[in-house]
N, C-alpha and C positions, 0 to 999 in steps of 0.2 A: 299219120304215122310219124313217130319220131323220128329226128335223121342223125348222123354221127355228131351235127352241130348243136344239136339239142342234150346231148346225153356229154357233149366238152361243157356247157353252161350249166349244166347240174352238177356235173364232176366240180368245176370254181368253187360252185354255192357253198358244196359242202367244206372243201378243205377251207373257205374264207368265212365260216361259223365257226371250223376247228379252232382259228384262227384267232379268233373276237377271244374264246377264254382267255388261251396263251396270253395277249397284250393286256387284258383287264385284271390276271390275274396277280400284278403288284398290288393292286388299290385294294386287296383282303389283307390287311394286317393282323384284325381279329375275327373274331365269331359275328363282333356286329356288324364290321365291313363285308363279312363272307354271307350272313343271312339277310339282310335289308339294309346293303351297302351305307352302314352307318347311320343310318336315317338323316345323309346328306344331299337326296338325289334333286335335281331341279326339277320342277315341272313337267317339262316339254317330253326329258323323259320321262319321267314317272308317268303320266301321261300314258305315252302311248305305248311306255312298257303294259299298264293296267287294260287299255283298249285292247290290244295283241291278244293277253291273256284269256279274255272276254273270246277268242275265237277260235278257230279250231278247225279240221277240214271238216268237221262237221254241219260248218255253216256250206259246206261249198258239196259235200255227198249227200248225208241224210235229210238237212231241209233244204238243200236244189232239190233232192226229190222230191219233198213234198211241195213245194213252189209249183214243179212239175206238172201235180198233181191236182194243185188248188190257188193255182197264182195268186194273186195280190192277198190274201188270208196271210202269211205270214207276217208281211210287210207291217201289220197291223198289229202283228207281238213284239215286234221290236220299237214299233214306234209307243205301245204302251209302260216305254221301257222310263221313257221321258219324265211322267211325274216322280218317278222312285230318283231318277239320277239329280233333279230338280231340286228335291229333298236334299240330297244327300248335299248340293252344293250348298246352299242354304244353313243347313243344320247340322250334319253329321260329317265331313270331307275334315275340317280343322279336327273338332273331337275325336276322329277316329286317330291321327296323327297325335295327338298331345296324351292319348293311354300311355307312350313311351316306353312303347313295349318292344321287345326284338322279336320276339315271334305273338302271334296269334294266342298261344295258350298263358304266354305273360299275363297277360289282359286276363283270360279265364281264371286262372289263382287268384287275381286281384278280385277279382267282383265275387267269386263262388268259393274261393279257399284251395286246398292243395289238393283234396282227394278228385274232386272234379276236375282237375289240370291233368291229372295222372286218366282219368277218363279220358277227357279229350285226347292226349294223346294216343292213347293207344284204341282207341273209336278213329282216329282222323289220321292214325296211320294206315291203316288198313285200304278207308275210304279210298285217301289218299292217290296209294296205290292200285289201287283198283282205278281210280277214274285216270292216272298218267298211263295204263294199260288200254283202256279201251281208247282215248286218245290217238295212243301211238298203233292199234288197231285199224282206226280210222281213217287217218293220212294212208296207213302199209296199203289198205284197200283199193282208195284213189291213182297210188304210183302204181301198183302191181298191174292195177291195168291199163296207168297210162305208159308202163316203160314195156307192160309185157311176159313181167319176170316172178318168179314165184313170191308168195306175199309173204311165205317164213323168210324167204334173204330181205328183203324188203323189210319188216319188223328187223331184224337184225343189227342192220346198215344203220338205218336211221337210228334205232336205240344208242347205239355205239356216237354217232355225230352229239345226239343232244347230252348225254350222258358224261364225253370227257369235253364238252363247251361248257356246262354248268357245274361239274366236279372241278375244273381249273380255276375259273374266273366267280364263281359264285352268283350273289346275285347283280355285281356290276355287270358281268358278261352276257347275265340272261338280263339285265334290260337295256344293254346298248345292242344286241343282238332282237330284240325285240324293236326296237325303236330302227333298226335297217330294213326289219323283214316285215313291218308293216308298212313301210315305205314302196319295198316292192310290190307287195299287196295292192296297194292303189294303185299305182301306176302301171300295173298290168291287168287291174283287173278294168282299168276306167280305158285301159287300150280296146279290152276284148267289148267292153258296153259300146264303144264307140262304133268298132270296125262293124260290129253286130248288128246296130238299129242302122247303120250304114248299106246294108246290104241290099242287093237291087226288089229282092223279094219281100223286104221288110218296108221300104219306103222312110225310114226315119223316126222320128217320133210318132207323127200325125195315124202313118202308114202302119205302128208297132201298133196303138191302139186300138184303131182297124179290126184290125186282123185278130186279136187279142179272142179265144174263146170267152161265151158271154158268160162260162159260171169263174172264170176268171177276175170277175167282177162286181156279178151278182153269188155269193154264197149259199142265197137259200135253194141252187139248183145241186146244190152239194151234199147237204143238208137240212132239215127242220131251222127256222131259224133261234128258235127255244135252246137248239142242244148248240149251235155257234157262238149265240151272243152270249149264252152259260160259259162256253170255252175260252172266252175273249174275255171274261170278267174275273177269272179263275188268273188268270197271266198278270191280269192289272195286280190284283189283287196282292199277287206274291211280290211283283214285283215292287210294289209299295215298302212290303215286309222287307223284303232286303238291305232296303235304304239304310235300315239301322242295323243290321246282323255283325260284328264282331268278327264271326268266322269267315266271310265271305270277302263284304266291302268292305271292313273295319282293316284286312289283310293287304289289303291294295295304296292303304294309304302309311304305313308302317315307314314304309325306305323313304316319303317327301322330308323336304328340309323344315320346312313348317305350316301351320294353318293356311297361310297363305299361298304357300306353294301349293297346297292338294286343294285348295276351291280351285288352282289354276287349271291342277292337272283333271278335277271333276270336268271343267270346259272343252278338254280334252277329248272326253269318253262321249261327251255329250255329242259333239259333232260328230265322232266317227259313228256313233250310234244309230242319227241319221241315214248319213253319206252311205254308210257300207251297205247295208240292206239293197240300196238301188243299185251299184255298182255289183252286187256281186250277183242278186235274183234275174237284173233284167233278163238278160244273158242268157238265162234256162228258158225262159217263158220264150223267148226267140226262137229257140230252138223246137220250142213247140206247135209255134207257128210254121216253122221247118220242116215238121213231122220226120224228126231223123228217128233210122231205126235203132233204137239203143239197144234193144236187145242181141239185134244180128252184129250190135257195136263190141257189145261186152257182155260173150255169154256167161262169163265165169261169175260176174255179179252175181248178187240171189234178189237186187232187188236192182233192176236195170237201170231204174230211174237217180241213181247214185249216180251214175256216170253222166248224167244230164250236163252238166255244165264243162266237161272236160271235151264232150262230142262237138259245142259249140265254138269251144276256143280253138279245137283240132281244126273248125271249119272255114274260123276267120283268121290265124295266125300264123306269118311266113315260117318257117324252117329258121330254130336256134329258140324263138320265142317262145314255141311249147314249154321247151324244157325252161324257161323262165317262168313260165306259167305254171310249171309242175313245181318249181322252186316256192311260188307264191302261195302254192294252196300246205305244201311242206310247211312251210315258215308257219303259217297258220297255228297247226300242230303244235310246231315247235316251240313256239312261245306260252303257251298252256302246260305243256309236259315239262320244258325245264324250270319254269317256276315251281311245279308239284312236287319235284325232283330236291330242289333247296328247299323248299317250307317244309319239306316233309322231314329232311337231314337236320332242319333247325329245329323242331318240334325234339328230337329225339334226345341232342346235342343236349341244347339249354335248357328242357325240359325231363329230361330223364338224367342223361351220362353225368350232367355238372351238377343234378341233384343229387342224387342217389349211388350212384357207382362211382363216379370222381370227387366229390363234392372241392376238393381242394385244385383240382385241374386247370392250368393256366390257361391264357386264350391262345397260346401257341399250341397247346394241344389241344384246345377245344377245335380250332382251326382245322387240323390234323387229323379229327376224329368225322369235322364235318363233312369233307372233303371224302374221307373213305367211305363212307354212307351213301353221300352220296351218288356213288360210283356201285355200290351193293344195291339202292332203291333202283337203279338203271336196271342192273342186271333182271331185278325182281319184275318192273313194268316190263322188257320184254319177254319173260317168260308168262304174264298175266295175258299181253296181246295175245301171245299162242293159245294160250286155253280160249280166249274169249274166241279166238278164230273158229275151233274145233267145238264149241259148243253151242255158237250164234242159229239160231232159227228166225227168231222176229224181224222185221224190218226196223233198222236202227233210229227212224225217230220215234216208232213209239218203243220200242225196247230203251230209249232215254231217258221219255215221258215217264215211266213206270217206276226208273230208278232214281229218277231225280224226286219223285214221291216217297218211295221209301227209305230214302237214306237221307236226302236233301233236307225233305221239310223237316223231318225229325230235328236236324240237328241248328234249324235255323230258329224255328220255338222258342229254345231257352235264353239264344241271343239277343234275339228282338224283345221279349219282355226283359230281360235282365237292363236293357237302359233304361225302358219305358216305367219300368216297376223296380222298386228298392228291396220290399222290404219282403222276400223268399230266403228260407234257409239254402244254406252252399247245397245240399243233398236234393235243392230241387233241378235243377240243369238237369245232372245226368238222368234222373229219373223221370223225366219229359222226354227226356232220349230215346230209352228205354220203351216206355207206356205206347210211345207216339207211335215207333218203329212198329212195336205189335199190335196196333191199330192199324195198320196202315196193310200190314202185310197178309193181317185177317182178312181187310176189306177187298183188298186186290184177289186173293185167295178164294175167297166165297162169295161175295157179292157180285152177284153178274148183271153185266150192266143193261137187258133187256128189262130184269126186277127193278130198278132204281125208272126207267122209264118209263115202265108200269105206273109206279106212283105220282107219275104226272099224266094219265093219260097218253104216253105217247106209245105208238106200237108199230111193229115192224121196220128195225131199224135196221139200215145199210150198210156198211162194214167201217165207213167214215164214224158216222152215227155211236157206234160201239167203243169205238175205242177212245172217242172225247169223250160220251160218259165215264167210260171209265175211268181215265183219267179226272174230270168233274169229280163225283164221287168220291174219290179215293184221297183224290186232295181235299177238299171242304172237310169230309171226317174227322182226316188226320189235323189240320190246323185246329180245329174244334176243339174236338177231345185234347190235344197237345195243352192246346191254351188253358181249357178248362183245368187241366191236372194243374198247369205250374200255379195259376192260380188257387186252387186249393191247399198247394203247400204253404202258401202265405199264410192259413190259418196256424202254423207251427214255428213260425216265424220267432216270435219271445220264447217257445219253450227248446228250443234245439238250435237258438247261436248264442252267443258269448259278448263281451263286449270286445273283445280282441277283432271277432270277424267282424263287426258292425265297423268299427274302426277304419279296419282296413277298405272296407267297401267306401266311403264316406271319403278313405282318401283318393280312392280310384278314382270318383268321381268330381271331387276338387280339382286333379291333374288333369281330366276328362276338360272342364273349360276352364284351365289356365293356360295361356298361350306359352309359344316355347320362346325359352330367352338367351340367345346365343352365345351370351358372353356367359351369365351364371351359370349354363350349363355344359361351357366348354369345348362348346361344336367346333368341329374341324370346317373352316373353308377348302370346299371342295369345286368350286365353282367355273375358274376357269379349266381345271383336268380334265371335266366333263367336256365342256365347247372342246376343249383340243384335242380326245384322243376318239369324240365323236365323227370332230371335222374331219379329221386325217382319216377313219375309216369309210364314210362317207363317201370322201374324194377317191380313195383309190376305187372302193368297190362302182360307185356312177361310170368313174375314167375305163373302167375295164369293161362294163355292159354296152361304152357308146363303140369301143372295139369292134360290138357285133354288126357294124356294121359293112363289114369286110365280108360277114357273111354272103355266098351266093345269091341274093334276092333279087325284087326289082327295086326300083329306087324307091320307091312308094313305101314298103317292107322297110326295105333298110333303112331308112329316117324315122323309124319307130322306135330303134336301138336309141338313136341321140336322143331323143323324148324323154325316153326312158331313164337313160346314162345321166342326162344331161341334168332333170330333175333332181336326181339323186345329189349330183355332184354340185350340184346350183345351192343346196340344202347345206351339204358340207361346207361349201367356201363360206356359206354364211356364216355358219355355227364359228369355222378356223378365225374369221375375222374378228367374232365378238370376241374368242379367247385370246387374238392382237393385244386387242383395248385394253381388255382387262388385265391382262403383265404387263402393259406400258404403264399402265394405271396404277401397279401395284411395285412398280421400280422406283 
């Protein structure tokens, strides 16, 4: 149970996120500083601003639960995450940065023309919102029943923190607030792996294997091994696809300083991609070895196994630390939802108001315009959390699976062929959109997935069984058929473009691998701002966490504060010193 000292370190959390916009909100002078902070940002953050975003407390409710359920099996979609990010360091990380675009659908006008940007947008505003709704959903889910308290005040509260932290500061404030709250991330959750394989009933490592249920290991007691390895090959698969999608990964490399900077910050993604999986799953599977009752934990759940990982940090972490654990799995969230929050106000801003309705609108009031938007998309994602609360039936990873199939891959199709492939009319994107989406929703819709296993022989399937075909299934189709249509429009290719559109594609793609050149193009050096007003928020928030150690504990407990504090703050004096050098350097 929580104690008054856990519910003072959540109360911090939140007013020192309010906090992060407030201070970052000088560095938006215009629309490019308020949507992808100029495309000045270094590395380290971009980085693990783009890591952060990658998470969500979904890593930490819906697949703890399935970890839950099927330990080491997930371990093995995230680790097939490897060759797609591999790629992307290689080949796609600088490219995606040198489109020199301020948002996402820049990019899209460029390679498809105007009428597909005016698609995109208002396709990826919707999306948008809808997935910073079920997001902040997901987090309300976790707190509501680790603080106790009704899950509408909960959507509420939080809506309200991330909404005026990313309406003030933009996207500086959502990625120095990202690059804080992944920070706690680790270090609380690498506390709870610790204390956890630590425990006298677990034995440590040797003793966590042990013990370890055997289909936690072996899969096919879960399973056919036909319908796993089909499910495990579906994952590579996409995630291959992504390496080069425009709309996803192409969006994460926008705000770096240059080519160079985003292979840095790919390195980035790449380690935590690793690291996080172990650090966050062990922890569940502990608890399974535990056999704690989650249901007598948290009736109010609809699927117990959500609360997996919170039951375990409740069982190894002193009083004060919860509620920094409840901050950690927050932050998660948070870093997801306020980025959807600015890309979704930039898509609207630069992509609609300063086309169409403003056209002559300075970036003082593009600024002006962003800014109130984004304060409206808040409002809007917390009333979508509401609905999705009162309508949810499925258990939420496969109610993800389903929709990252119908909306996702739809819209990742056009992307991923549009670098690989030149020569499609503008009118082929959205119309792969389109085709894909009602392929996708037919199949979901009528195809049931005991018939598709029929067709291989397999029969009488278990409820695991079911729902990876479906998924199987529904995905191969839709990438299929998606692919086949855009390719087919290529046949219309000389009769339905112009030499104006071929032009402009042609130039996309010239800027696509020309590297950026800082003097011709006038960049602002923002280098040292960053080290210093990172260091400085670093240090206070580290210096105020090792406070908890005044907390009631025993000593053992309380030197987990300094760990924690200490890290953080060991990180900041770093960063404060490099920004030393660099104004000494520059005096």
């Amino acid at each position: 149970m929580l104690t008054g000292w856990d519910y003072t370190v959540i109360g911090f959390y939140l007013v020192f996120m309010l906090g992060i916009g407030f201070v970052w909100s000088k560095m938006s002078k215009n629309s490019s500083d308020f949507f992808r902070g100029g495309g000045n940002m270094l590395w380290w953050m971009a980085g693990m601003s783009s890591l952060a975003a990658g998470l969500s407390a979904y890593s930490f409710t819906a697949a703890g639960a399935f970890v839950f359920e099927t330990g080491f099996l997930l371990f093995v979609v995230y680790l097939l995450a490897l060759p797609g990010l591999v790629l992307i360091y290689f080949f796609m990380a600088a490219r995606f940065r040198q489109m020199r675009a301020v948002t996402v659908c820049d990019a899209v006008r460029r390679r498809y023309g105007r009428p597909t940007e005016q698609f995109w947008v208002w396709t990826q505003l919707p999306l948008g919102l809808f997935s910073g709704g079920m997001m902040l959903y997901i987090v309300s889910i976790f707190i509501s029943a680790a603080l106790g308290i009704d899950i509408y005040s909960c959507i509420i509260v939080l809506a309200l923190v991330v909404t005026i932290m990313a309406g003030t500061g933009g996207s500086w404030a959502v990625a120095a607030s990202d690059f804080i709250q992944m920070m706690i991330i680790v270090v609380v959750s690498i506390t709870i792996l610790i204390r956890s394989l630590s425990l006298p009933e677990i034995g440590g490592i040797s003793g966590f294997m042990e013990k370890l249920p055997s289909h936690y290991l072996n899969f096919s007691e879960l399973e056919r091994p036909e319908v796993w390895i089909m499910w495990l090959m579906v994952f590579a698969f996409m995630n291959l696809a992504k390496a080069a999608d425009l709309n996803t990964q192409g969006a994460k490399y926008l705000t770096v300083k240059d080519g160079n900077h985003a292979k840095k910050a790919t390195l980035v993604i790449i380690i935590g991609s690793v690291l996080l999986p172990v650090i966050a799953f062990t922890p569940v599977m502990v608890g399974t070895i535990l056999k704690l009752n989650l249901a007598g934990m948290f009736p109010d759940l609809k699927n117990a196994g959500e609360g997996a990982y919170l039951a375990i940090a409740q069982h190894v972490l002193p009083q004060g630390m919860i509620g920094l654990m409840v901050c950690a799995i927050f932050a998660a969230t948070m870093s997801s939802m306020d980025t959807a929050l600015n890309k979704n106000a930039g898509f609207f801003v630069k992509n609609f108001y300063a086309e169409f309705l403003r056209p002559g609108a300075s970036e003082k009031e593009q600024l002006f315009i962003g800014k109130l938007f984004t304060f409206l998309f808040g409002i809007i994602v917390m009333g979508t959390a509401m609905l999705i609360h009162s309508f949810r039936g499925a258990d939420l990873f496969s109610f993800l699976l389903k929709l990252n199939v119908l909306l996702g891959y739809p819209m990742i199709i056009p992307m991923v062929w549009g670098i690989l492939y030149r020569k499609t009319p503008g009118w082929s994107a959205w119309s792969t959109v389109i085709f894909s989406m009602t392929v996708a929703f037919c199949v979901q819709q009528y195809l049931e997935p005991a018939t598709v296993a029929n067709w291989f022989g397999i029969e009488a399937l278990n409820n695991m069984e079911g729902k990876h075909i479906g998924f199987i299934s529904s995905g191969i189709i839709t990438i299929v058929a998606g692919s086949c249509w855009y390719l087919f429009t290529g046949l219309f290719y000389k009769q339905t473009t112009n030499k104006s559109f071929r032009a402009n594609v042609d130039s996309f793609f010239k800027d696509i691998n020309t590297p950026i050149d800082h003097v011709a193009e006038h960049s602002v050096n923002q280098d040292a701002t960053q080290y210093k007003f990172m260091g400085i928020l670093c240090l206070i928030y580290g210096g105020i966490m090792m406070l908890g150690f005044v907390i009631p504990n025993i000593l053992a407990d309380r030197l987990i504060f300094i760990w924690c504090g200490g890290t953080i703050a060991l990180i900041g004096a770093i960063l404060f010193t490099v920004y030393k050098k660099k104004n000494s350097a520059n005096v």
